[in-house]
C-alpha positions as CSV (number, residue, x, y, z in Angstrom):
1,X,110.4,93.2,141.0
2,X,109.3,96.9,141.7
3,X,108.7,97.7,145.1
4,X,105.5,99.4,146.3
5,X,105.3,101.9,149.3
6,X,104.7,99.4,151.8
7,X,107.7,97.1,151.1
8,X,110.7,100.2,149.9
9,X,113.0,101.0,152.7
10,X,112.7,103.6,155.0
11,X,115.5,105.9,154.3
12,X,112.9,107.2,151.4
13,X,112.0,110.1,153.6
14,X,115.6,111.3,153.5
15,X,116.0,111.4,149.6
16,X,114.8,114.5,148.6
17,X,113.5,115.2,145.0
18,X,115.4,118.3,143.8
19,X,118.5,115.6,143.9
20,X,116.3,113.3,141.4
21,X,114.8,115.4,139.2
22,X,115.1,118.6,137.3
23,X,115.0,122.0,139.2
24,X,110.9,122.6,137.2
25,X,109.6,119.4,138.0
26,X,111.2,119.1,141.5
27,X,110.0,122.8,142.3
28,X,106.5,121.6,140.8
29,X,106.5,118.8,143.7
30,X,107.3,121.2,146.0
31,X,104.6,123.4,145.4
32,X,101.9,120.6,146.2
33,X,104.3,119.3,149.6
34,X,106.0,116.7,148.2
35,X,109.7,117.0,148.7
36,X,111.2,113.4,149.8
37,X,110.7,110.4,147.9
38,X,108.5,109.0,151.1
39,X,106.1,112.1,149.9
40,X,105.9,111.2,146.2
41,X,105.1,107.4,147.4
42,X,101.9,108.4,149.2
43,X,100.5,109.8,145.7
44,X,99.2,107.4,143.0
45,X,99.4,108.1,139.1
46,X,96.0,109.6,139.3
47,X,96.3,111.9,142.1
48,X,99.5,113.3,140.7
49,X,97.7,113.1,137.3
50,X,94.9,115.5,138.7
51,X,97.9,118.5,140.2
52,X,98.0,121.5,137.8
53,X,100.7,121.3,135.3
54,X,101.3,117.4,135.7
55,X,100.5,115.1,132.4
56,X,102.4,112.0,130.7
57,X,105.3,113.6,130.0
58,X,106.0,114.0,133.4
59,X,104.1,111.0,134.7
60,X,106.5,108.9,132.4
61,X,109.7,110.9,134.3
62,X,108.7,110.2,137.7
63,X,108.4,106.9,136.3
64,X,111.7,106.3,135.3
65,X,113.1,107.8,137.7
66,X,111.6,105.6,140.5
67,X,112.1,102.6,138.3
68,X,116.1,103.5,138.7
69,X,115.8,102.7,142.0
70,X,113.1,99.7,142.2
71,X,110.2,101.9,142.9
72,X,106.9,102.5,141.2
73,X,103.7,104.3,142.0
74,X,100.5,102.4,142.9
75,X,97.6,102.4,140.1
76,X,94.9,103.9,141.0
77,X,91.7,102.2,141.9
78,X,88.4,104.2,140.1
79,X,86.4,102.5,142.5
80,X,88.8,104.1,145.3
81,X,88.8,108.2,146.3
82,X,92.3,109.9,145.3
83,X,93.7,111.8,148.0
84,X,92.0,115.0,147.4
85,X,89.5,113.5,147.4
86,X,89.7,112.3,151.0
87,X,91.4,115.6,151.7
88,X,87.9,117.4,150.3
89,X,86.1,114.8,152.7
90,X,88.1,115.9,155.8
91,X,87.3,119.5,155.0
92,X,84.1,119.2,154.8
93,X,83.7,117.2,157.8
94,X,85.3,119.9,159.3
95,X,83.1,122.7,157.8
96,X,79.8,120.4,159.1
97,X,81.2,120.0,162.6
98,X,82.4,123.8,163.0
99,X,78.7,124.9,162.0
100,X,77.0,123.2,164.3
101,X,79.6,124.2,167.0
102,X,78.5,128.0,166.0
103,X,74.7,127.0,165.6
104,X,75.1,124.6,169.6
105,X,76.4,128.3,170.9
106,X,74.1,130.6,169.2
107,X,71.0,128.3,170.6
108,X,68.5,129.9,172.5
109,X,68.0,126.5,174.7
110,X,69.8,123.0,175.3
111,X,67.1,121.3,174.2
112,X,67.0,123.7,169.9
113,X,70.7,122.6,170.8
114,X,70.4,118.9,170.8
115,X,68.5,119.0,168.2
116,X,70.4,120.7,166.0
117,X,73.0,118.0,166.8
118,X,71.4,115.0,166.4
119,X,70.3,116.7,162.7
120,X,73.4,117.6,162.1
121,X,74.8,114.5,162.8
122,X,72.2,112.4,161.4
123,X,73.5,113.5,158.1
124,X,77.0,112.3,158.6
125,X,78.5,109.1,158.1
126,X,80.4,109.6,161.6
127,X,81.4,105.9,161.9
128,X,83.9,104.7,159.1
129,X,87.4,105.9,158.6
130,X,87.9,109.2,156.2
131,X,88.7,107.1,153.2
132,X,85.3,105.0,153.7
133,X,83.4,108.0,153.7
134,X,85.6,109.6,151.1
135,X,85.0,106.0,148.8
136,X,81.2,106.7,149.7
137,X,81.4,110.1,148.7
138,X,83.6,109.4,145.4
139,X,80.7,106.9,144.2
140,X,77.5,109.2,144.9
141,X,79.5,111.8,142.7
142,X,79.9,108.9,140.1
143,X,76.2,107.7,140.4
């Protein structure tokens, strides 16, 4: 039986892929930060299926490859963000959070200050984890 990330040992982030695959598709990995196995585990077929340059041919050959040595990537959930997806959440998080800093300093008074916050935050989910808010984000840009 395949394993999934959560059960493969943990010398995975030793194995690095130039030794597994070809010098272009290893170099291809590279380019996106993925050089040890324990980095390709983290990525599902449809996040690596959304990287530039990266179809079923070479879905099929990371495949195999992992299947040589008991592995497999996780499906990927449509209902579930991929991890640019949660990556686009962070950043914009980030973007919301670094404006109002600017906008709190630039403020005339404390009080245009706190408002500005509590607008600012009013608009953001600042409660769940990133992927709940990336999940929530994912299905308004379905919807």
């Amino acid at each position: 039986m395949p394993m999934s990330e959560a059960t493969a040992p943990q010398d995975l982030a030793t194995i690095q892929l130039k030794t597994m695959f070809t010098p272009r598709l290893s170099n291809m990995l590279a380019r996106q930060g993925i050089r040890t196995l324990a980095d390709l585990m983290t990525y599902t077929h449809h996040d690596l299926d959304s990287l530039p340059a990266f179809g079923v041919g070479t879905l099929a050959t990371i495949d195999a490859a992992l299947a040589e040595r008991g592995l497999r990537l996780e499906r990927h959930d449509p209902h579930q963000p991929t991890l640019l997806e949660e990556f686009d959440t962070v950043l914009e998080q980030r973007d919301q959070l670094l404006a109002l800093i600017e906008r709190i300093t630039d403020s005339v008074s404390t009080v245009e200050g706190l408002r500005d916050i509590d607008t600012t935050l009013g608009g953001m989910d600042t409660k769940p984890t990133v992927r709940q808010a990336a999940t929530t984000r994912h299905r308004d840009n379905r919807g």
